[in-house]
C-alpha positions in Angstrom: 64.7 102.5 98.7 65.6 103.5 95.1 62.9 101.7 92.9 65.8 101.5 90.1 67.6 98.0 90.2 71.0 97.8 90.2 73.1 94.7 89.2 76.5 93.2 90.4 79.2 94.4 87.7 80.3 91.0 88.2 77.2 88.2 88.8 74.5 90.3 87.7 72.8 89.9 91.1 70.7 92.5 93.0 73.1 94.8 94.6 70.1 97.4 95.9 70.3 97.1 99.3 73.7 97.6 99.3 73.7 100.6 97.4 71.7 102.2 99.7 75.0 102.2 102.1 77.4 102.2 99.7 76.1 104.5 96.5 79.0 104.4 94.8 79.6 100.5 94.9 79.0 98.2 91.9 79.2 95.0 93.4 77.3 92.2 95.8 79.0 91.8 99.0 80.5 88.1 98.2 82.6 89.9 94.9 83.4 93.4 97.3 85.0 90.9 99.6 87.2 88.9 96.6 87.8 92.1 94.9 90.8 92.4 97.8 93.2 90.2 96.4 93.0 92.5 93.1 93.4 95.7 95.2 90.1 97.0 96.7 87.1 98.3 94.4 88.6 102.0 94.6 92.0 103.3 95.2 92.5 106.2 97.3 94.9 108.8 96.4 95.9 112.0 99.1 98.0 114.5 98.2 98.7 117.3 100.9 98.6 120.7 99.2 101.2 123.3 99.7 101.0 127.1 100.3 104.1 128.1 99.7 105.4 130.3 97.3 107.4 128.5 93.9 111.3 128.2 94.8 110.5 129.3 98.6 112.4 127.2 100.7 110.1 127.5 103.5 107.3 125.1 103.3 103.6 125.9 104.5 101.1 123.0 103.7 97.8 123.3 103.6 94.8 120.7 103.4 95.0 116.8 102.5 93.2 116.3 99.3 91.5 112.9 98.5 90.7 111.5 94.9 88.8 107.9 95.3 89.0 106.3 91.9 87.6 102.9 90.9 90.1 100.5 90.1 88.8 99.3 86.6 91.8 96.8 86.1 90.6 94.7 89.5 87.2 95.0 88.2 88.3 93.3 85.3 90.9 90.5 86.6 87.5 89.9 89.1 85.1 89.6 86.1 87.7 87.2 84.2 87.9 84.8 87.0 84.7 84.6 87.5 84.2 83.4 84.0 86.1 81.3 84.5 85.1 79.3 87.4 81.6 79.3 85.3 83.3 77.9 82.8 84.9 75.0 84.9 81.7 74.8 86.6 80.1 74.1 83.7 82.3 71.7 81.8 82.2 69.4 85.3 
């Protein structure tokens, strides 16, 4: 186990554990779960590569490529509702 603590992007709890599954994540398994509705935590793009020559009409494809990106805008429509309910929570 890392001895480096790393914190929900979203409650600012303990998320070590489950980095040591998921490296890349930066949220507790309750927000990873909501995060859903939003879209997921990454988004996957594949693109399949071609080997054939410019203007051929022949096509010859090669590999599938994979970019994983984190989807920043869920993130952040994630984080503003949870504000939110703090807030409500709060006021009651």
């Amino acid at each position: 186990m890392s001895d480096k603590i790393r914190l929900c992007a979203v409650c600012n709890k303990d998320i070590s554990e489950r980095v040591e599954v998921l490296p890349e994540t930066w949220l507790c398994r309750e927000h990873a779960g909501m995060i859903d509705k939003y879209g997921g935590e990454f988004t996957v793009v594949a693109r399949q590569e071609s080997l054939s020559k410019p203007g051929s009409l022949k096509k010859n494809y090669g590999g599938v490529s994979v970019r994983r990106t984190r989807n920043l805008a869920a993130l952040e429509k994630l984080q503003a509702e949870h504000e939110q309910l703090r807030k409500q929570q709060k006021d009651e």
